[in-house]
N, C-alpha and C positions, 0 to 999 in steps of 0.2 A: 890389245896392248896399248894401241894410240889413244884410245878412247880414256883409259884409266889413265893415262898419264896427263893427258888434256885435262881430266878430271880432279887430278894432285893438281897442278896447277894454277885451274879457276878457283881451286879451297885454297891455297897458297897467297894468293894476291887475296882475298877476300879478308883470311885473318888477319895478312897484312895491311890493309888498309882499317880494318875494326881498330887495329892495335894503332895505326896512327891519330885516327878520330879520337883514340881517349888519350896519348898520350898528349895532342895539342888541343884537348877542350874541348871540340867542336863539340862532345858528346854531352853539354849538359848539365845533368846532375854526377858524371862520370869522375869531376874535379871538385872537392871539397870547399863546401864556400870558407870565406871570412866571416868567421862567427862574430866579430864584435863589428863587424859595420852593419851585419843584417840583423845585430837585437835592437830595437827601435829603443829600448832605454838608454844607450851611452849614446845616441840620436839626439832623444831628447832635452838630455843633460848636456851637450853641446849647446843646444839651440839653449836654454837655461842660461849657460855661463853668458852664450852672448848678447843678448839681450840684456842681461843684468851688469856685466860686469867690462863690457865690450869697448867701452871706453878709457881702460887702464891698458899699459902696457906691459907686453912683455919684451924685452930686450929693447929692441928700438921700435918696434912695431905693435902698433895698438891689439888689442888681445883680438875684438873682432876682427882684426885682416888677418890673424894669425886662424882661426877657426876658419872662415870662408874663402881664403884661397885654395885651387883645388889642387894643388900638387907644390910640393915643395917641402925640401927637407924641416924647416919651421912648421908646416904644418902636418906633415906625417909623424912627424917626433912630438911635436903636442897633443895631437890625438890620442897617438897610440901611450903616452906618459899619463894622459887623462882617462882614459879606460883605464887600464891598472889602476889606477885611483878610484875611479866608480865603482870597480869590483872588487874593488878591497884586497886586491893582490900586491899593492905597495902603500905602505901608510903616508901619512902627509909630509913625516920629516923625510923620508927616502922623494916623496915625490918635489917636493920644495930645493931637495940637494941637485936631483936632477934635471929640472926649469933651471935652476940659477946657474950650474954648469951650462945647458945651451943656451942660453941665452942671460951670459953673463955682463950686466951694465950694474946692477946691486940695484935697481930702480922697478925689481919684481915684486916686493912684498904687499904690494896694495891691490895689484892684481891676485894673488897667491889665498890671501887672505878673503879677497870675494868670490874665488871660487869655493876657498874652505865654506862659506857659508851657504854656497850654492849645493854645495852636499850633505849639509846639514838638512837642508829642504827637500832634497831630493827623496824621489820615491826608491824601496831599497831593490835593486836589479835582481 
């Protein structure tokens, strides 16, 4: 009787600890990636805008410090406003409404406009 209960358990703490390991990640492929940072085309069409167009601003901040900083509401919210854009899940006037709400100075359309042409060039995702 000790034996099997020693037995519950060692299986006890086992599944427990499995079920920790995936609920906090350590597991891997256990947690679903972020599909749009790991497709190398909204990558690319980053590195596209800033190169080409990384000298215009957006809001108060030049568009390339807006792409190459690595964390910040400015640049989490551009990215992720700029994918929808490259995948064609928000058109240009929804994308143009929503740059010029976050980062409203009225001094976006010259950057707005070079990246419109940067997706004209782009290859299709």
């Amino acid at each position: 009787m000790r034996a099997l209960k020693r037995t519950r358990v060692q299986t006890t703490l086992a599944v427990t600890g499995v079920v920790m390991l995936a609920l906090s990640g350590c597991g891997g492929d256990l947690v679903a990636p972020d599909s749009l940072i790991e497709k190398p085309g909204v990558e690319g069409f980053y590195n596209q805008i800033a190169n080409a167009c990384g000298h215009h601003s957006l809001g108060n901040q030049p568009l390339n410090y807006v792409i190459n900083i690595s964390n910040g509401d400015d640049n989490d919210y551009f990215l992720d406003e700029t994918s929808k854009l490259y995948y064609g899940r928000i058109d240009r006037t929804t994308y143009a409404t929503d740059i010029n709400g976050f980062f409203p100075t009225g001094t976006n359309t010259a950057a707005l406009n070079c990246i419109y042409a940067q997706l004209d060039q782009a290859p299709p995702p």
